[in-house]
C-alpha positions as CSV (number, residue, x, y, z in Angstrom):
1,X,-19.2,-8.2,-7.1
2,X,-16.6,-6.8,-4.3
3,X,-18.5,-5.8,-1.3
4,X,-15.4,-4.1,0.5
5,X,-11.4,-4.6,0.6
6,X,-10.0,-5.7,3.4
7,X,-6.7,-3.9,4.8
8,X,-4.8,-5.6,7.6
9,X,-1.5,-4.6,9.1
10,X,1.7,-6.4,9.9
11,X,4.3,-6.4,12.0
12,X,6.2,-3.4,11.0
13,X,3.5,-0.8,10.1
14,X,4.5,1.4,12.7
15,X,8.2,1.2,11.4
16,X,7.6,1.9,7.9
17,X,5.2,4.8,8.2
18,X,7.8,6.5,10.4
19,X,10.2,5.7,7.5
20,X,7.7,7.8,5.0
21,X,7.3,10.4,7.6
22,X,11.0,11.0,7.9
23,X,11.1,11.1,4.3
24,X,8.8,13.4,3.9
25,X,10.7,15.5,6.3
26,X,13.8,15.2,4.5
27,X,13.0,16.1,0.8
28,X,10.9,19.5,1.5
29,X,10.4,21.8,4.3
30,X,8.2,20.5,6.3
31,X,7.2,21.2,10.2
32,X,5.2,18.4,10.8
33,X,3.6,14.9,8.8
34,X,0.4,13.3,10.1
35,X,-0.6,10.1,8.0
36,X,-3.4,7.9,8.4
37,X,-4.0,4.5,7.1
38,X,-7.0,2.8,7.4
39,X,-7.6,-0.8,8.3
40,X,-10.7,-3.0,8.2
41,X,-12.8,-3.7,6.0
42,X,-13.4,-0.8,3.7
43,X,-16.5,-0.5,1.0
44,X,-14.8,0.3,-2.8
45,X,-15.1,4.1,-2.9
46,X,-13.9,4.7,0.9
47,X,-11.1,7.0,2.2
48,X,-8.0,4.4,2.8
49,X,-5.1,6.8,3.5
50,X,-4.6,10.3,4.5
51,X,-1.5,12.7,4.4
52,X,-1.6,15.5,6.1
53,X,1.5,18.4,6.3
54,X,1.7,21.6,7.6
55,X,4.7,23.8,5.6
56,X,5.2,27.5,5.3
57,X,5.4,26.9,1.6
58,X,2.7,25.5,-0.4
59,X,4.8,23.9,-2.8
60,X,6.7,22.0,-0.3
61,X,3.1,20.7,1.3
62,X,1.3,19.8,-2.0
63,X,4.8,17.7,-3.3
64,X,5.1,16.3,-0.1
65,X,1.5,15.4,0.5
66,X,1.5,13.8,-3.2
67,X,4.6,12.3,-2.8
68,X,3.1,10.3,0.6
69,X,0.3,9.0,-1.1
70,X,2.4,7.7,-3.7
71,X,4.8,5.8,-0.6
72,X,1.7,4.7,1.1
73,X,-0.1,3.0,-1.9
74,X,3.4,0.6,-1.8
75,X,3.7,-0.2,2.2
76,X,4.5,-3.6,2.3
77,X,3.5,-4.0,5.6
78,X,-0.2,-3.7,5.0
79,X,-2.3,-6.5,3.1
80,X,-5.3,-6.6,1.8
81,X,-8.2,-8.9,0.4
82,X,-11.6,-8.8,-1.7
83,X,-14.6,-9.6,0.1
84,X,-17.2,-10.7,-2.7
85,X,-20.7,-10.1,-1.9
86,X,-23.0,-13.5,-1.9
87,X,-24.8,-14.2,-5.1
């Protein structure tokens, strides 16, 4: 049984999340991007990731929010790995 996942950056976290931010700001009207990502060890069930956008259109901030989500379930620059509870 998985007692938590844990994430880990790399070198280069910093670097790619700027890289979603600025994408975000390019496809949709956007005035500013906060994202989170979450490192440790996490229990199954936790909060890992949070996109946050402010917009004067609600369109543009739900696409773009969904749209980060999506970019930051694929970082590269993060790793993670199972911790199994003893038996």
């Amino acid at each position: 049984m998985t007692s938590c996942i844990e994430y880990e950056t790399t070198a280069g976290t910093e670097r790619e999340m700027a890289g979603i931010a600025a994408e975000l700001q390019d496809k949709w009207h956007i005035e500013d991007v906060l994202l989170i990502r979450r490192v440790g060890c996490l229990g199954v069930g936790d909060i890992i990731s949070l996109v946050a956008v402010s917009s004067p259109n609600s369109e543009d901030a739900f696409a773009s929010c969904r749209h980060g989500i999506t970019l930051m379930k694929k970082m590269t620059t993060i790793v993670k790995r199972e911790i199994f509870a003893a038996a």
